[in-house]
DOKEKOL-211171 format. One line per 8 residues: number of its first residue (from 1); their letters; for each residue x, y, z of C-alpha. Coordinates in Angstrom, 3 decimals, always signed. Each point is the difference from the previous one (the first is absolute). Layout:
NUM) A) X/Y/Z ~ ... .
//
This chain:
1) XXXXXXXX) +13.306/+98.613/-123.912 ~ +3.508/+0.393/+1.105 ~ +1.960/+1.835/+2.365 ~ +1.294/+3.437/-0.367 ~ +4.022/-0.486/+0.468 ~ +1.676/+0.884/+3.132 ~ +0.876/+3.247/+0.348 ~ +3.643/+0.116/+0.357 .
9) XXXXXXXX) +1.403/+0.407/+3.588 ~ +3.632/+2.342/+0.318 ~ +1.699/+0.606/+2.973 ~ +1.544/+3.741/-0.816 ~ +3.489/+0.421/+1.758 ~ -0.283/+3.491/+0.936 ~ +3.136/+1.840/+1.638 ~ -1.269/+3.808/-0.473 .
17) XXXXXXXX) +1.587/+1.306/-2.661 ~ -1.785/+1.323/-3.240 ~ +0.792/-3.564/-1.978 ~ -1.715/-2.050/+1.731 ~ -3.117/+2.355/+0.556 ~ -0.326/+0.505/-3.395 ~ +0.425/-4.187/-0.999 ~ -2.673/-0.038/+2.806 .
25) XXXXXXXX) -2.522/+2.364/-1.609 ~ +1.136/-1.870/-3.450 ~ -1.014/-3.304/+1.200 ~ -3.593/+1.661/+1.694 ~ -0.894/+1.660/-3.364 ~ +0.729/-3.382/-1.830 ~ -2.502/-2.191/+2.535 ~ +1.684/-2.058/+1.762 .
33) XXXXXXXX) -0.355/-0.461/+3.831 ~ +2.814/+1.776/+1.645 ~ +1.267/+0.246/+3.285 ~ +2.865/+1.667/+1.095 ~ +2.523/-0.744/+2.358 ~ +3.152/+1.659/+1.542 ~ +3.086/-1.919/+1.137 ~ +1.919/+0.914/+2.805 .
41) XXXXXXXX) +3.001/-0.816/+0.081 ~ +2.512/+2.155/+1.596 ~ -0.781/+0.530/+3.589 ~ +2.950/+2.633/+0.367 ~ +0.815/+3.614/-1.522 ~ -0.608/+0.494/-3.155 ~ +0.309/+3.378/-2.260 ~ +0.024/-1.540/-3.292 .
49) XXXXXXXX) -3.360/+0.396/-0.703 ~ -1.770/-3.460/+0.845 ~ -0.444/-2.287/+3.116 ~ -1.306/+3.200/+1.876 ~ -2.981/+0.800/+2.169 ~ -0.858/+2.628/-2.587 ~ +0.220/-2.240/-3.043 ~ -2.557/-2.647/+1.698 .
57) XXXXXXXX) -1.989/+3.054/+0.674 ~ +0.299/+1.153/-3.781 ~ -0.899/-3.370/-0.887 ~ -2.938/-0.233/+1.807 ~ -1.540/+3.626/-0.973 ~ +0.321/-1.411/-3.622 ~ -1.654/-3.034/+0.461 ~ -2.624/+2.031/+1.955 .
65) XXXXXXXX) -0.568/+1.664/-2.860 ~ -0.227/-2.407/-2.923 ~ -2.442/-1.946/+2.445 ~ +2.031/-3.076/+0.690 ~ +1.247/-1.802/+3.010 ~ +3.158/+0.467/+1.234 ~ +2.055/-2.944/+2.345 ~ +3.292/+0.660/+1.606 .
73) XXXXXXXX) +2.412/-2.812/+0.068 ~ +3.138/-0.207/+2.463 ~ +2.616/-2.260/-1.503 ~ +2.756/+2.002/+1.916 ~ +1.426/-3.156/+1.053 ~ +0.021/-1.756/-2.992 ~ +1.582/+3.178/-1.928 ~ +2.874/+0.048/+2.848 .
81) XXXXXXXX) +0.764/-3.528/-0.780 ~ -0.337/+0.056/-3.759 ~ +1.422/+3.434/-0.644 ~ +1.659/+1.696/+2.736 ~ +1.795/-2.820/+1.601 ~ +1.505/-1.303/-3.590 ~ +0.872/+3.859/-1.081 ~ +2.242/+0.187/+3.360 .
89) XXXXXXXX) +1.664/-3.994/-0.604 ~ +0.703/+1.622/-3.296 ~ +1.849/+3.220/+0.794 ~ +1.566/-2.228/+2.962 ~ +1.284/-2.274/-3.430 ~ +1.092/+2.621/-1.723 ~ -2.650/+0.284/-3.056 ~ -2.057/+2.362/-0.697 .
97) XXXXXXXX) -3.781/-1.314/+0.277 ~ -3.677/+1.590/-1.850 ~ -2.227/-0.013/+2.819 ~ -3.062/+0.741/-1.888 ~ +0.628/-3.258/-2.534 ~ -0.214/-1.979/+3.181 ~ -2.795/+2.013/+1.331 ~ -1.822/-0.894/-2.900 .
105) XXXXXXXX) +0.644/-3.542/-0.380 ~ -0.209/-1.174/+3.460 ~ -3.192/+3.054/+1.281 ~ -2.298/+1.221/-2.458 ~ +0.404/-3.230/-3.071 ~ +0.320/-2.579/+2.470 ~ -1.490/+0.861/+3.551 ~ -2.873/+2.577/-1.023 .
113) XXXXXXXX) -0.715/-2.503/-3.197 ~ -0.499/-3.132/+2.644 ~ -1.980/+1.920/+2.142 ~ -2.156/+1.788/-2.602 ~ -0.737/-4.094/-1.643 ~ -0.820/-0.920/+3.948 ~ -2.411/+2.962/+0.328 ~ -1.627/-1.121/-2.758 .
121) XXXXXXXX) +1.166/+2.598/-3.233 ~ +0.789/-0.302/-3.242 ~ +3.439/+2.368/-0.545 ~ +1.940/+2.007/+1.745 ~ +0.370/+3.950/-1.789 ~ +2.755/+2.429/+0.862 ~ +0.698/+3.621/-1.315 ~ +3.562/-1.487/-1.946 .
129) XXXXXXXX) +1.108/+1.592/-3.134 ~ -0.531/-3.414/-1.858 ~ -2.062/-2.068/-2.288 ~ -0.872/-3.818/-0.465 ~ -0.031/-0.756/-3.860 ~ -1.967/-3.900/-0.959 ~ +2.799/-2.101/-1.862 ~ -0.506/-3.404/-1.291 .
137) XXXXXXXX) +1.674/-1.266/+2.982 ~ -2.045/+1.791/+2.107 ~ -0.026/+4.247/+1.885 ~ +3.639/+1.114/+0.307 ~ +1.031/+2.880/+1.330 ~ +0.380/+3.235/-2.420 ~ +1.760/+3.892/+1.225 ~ -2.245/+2.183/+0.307 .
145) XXXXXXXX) -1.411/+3.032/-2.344 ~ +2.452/+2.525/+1.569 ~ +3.419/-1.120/-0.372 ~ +0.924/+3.027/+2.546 ~ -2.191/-1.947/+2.483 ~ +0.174/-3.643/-1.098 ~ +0.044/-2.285/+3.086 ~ +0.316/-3.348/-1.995 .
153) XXXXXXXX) +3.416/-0.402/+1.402 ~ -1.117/-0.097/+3.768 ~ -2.957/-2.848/-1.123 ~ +2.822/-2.057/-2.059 ~ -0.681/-3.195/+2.264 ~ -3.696/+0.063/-0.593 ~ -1.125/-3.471/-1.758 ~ -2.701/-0.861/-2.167 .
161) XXXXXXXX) -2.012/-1.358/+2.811 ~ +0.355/+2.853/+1.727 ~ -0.644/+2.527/-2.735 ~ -3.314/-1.406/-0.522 ~ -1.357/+0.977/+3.396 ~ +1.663/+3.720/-0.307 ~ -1.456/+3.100/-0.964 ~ +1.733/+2.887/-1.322 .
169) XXXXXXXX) -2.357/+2.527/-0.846 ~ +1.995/+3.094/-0.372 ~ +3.088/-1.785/-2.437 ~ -2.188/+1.262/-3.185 ~ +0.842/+3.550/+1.252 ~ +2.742/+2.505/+0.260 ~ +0.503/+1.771/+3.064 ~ -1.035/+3.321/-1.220 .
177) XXXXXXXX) -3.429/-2.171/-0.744 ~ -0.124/-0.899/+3.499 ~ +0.389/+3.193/+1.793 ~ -2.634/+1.696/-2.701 ~ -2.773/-2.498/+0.824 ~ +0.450/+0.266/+3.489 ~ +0.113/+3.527/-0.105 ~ -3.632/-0.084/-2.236 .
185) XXXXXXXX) -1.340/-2.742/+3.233 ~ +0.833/+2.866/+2.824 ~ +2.487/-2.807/+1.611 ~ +1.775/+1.226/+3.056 ~ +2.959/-1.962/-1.656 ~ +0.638/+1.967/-3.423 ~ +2.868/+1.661/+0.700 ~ +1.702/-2.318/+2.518 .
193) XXXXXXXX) +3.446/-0.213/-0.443 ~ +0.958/-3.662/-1.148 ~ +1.977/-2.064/+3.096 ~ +3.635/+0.100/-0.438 ~ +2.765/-2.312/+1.051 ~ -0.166/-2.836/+2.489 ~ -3.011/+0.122/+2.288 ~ +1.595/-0.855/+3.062 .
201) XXXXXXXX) +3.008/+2.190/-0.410 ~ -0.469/+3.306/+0.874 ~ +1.692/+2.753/-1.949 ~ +1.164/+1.906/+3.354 ~ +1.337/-3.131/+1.463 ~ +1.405/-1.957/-2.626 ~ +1.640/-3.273/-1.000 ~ +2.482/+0.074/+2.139 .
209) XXXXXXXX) -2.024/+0.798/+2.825 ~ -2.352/-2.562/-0.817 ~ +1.839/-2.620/-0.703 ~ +2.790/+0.582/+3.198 ~ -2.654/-0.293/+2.277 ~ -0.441/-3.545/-0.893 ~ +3.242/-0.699/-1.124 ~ +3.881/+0.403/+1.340 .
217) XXXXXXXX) +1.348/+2.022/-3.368 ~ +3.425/-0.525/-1.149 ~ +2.562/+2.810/-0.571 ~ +2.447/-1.206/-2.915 ~ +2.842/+1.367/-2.022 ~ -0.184/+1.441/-3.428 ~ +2.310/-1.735/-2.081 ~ +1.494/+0.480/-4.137 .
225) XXXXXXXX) +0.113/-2.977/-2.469 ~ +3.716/-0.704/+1.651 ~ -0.831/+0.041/+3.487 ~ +1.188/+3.918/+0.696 ~ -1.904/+1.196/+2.550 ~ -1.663/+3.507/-0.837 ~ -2.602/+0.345/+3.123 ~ -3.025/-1.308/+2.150 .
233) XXXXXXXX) -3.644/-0.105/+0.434 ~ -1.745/-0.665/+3.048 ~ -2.383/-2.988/-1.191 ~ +0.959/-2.658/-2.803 ~ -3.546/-1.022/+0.226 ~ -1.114/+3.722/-1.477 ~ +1.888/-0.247/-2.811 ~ -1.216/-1.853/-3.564 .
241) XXXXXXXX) +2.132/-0.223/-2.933 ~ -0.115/+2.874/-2.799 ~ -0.651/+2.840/+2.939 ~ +2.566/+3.244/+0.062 ~ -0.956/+1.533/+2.503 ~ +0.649/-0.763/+3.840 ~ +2.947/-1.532/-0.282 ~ +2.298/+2.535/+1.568 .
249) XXXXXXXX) +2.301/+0.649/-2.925 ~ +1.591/+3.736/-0.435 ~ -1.950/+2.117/-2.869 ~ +2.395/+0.943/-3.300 ~ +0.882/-2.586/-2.525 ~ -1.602/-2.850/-1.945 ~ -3.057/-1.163/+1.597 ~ -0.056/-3.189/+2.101 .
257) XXXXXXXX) -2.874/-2.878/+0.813 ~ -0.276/-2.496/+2.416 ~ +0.611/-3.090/-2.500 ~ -0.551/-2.860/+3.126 ~ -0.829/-0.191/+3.224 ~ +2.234/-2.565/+2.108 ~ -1.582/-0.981/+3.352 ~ +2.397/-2.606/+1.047 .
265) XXXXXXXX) +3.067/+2.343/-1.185 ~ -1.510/+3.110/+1.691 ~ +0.249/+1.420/-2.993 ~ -1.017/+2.487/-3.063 ~ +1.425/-0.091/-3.351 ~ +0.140/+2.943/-1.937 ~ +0.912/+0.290/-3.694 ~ -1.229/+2.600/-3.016 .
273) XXXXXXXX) -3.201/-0.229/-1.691 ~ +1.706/-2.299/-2.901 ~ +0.176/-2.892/+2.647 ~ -3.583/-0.056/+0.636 ~ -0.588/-1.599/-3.436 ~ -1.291/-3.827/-0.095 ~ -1.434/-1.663/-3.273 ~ -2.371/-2.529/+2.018 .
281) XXXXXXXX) -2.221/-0.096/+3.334 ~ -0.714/-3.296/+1.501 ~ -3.335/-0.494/+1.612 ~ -1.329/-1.849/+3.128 ~ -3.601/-1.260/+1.129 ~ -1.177/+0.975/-3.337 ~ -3.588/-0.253/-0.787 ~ -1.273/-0.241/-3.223 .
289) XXXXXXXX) -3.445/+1.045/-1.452 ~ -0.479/-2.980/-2.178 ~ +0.958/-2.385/+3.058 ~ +3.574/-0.790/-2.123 ~ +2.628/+2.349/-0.850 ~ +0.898/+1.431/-3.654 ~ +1.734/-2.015/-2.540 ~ +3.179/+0.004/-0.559 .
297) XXXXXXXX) +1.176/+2.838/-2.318 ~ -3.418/+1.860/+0.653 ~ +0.666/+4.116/-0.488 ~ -1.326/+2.047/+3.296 ~ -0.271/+3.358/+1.140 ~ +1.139/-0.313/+3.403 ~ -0.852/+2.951/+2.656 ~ +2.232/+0.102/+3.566 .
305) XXXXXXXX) -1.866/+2.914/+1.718 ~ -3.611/+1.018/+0.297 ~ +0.543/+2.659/-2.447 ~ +3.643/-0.829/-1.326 ~ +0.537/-0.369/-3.476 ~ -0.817/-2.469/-2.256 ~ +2.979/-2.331/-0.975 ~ +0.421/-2.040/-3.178 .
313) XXXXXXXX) +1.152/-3.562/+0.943 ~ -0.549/-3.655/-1.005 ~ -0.693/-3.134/+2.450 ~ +2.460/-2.514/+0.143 ~ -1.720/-2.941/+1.682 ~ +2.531/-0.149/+2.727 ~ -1.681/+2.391/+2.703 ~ +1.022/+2.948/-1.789 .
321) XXXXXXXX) -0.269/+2.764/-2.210 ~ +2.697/+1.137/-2.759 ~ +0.028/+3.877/-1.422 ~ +0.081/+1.426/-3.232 ~ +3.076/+2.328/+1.537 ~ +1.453/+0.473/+3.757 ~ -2.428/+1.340/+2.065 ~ +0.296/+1.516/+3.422 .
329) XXXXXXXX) +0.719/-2.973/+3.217 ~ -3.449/-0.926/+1.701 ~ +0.133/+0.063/+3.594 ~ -0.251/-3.371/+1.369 ~ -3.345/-0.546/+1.410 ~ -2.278/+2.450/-2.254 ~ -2.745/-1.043/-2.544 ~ +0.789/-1.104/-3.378 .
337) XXXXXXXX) -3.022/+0.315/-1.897 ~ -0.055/-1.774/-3.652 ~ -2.664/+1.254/-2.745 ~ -0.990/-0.732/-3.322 ~ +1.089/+1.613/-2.959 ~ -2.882/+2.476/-1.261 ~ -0.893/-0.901/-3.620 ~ -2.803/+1.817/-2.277 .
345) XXXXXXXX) -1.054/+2.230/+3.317 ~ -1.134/-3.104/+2.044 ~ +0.202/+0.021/+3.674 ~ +3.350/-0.574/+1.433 ~ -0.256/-3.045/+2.179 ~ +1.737/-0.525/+2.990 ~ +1.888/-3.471/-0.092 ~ +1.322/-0.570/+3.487 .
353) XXXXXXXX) +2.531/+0.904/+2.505 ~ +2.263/-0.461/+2.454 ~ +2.775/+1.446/+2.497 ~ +3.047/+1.322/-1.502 ~ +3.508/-2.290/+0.858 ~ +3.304/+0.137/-1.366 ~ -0.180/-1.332/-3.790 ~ +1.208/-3.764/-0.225 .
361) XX) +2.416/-1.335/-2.327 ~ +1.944/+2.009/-2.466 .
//
């Protein structure tokens, strides 16, 4: 007679918000073996809505009451030197960096998957607005059922390896959905508000404040097309291309963006919303979801913000994506996230990624 399979073991990254208590009480109902665990990460203020006392708290009353265990892991120090530290080197560099792409690839899809293997589970399941769709080459990486909440952008680095040991138990479901089934289990987290923003910046505080407490910040001149000089700003390094406001220019007239940021110079160049135009975006440290990139020619639908929109473009083979028209200048340093184009209502498939640079060649 043989053996009844193994029940499946998943390690439930729980950070005490209504997503991931309700992919928790998913993944009970369907059987598996759950445990959830919190990650701390962010040993200083916090009013974003995660990385609090309370939210471990919230956490733990939830897993209290779907019956499961619940672990607390510090990786504080490895979130300063994977996150934190490389968001400051970047302002310090003048880019503008996504802390939470790095947060995922380097915490919760690299260290929390190595530890959950070395504790002996199957996957790893978070409360992201995504789904994992079986190809012939294998689980990629699909948005989510609610474009208003897709997170598919944020997991853009995740490979096939690593898809096949995640979870994501909630990506089926809108968010309405979510918030109505965790109303009808009596959770505590129902009506949560979502966390906003960056978790170790505080709204009261700020970037600046954050970031000139670790850094010496650069006042700079503002600057035309032909050198004129039309005001200042007190830190180069808060400044990212395409921003109009905080740049010290007098109200009245044609509006004016930053169009680059100068650090050697001291300087920011202004110009009209005309000059922010480009017709490609280069890419660096791209990763690619089929282990190689696109071929050459191969039409995308390339997304530059979490929720930005969705642009038209093809891939030219040379680090780099082409648009259909001139579309808005990418600050140097964000995501570039490429997808599939959806045909016959099939899932739209994340392709890869990478960090925005200035567009090579003509």
């Amino acid at each position: 007679m043989s053996a009844a399979p193994a029940t499946e073991r998943v390690l439930m990254a729980m950070s005490g918000g209504v997503d991931s208590s309700v992919a928790a009480a998913e993944l009970v109902e369907s059987g598996v073996e759950v445990v959830g665990v919190t990650l701390k990460l962010w040993g200083g203020e916090s009013d974003s809505g995660c990385c609090s006392v309370s939210d471990v708290d919230d956490a733990r009353r939830v897993a209290d009451a779907l019956g499961i265990e619940h672990l607390v892991f510090a990786l504080g120090d490895d979130f300063e030197r994977a996150v934190v530290g490389p968001y400051v080197e970047a302002h310090a560099q003048g880019r503008t960096p996504n802390p939470c792409v790095e947060c995922n690839r380097h915490i919760k899809f690299d260290k929390l998957l190595r530890r959950a293997r070395a504790l002996g589970f199957d996957a790893v399941a978070t409360g992201h607005h995504a789904q994992i769709v079986s190809t012939l080459d294998g689980p990629r990486l699909a948005r989510g059922a609610d474009d208003a909440k897709d997170q598919s952008y944020v997991l853009h680095m995740l490979s096939a390896d690593d898809l096949a040991r995640t979870r994501f138990p909630i990506g089926h479901l809108t968010k309405d959905e979510v918030r109505r089934r965790a109303d009808a289990l009596g959770m505590r987290t129902a009506h949560k508000p979502d966390s906003q923003d960056v978790c170790f910046i505080t709204r009261a505080d700020g970037r600046r404040a954050f970031l000139e407490r670790r850094i010496d910040l650069t006042p700079g001149r503002v600057v035309t097309a032909d050198g004129a000089e039309v005001g200042t700003v007190p830190a180069l390094e808060l400044i990212t291309p395409g921003q109009r406001k905080g740049l010290g220019l007098p109200g009245g007239g044609r509006r004016r963006y930053a169009t680059a940021v100068d650090l050697d110079a001291g300087t920011v160049t202004v110009g009209f919303e005309a000059d922010l135009a480009v017709t490609a975006l280069g890419l660096s440290q791209p990763t690619w979801a089929g282990g190689s990139p696109p071929e050459r020619g191969v039409r995308v639908q390339v997304q530059t913000a979490a929720h930005g929109a969705v642009r038209n473009a093809a891939w030219d083979g040379n680090d780099r994506v082409v648009f259909d028209r001139p579309e808005r200048y990418v600050a140097s340093g964000q995501s570039v996230v490429l997808y599939s184009i959806p045909l016959d209502g099939n899932a739209q498939v994340v392709l890869g990624g990478g960090i925005a640079e200035q567009a090579p060649g003509p």
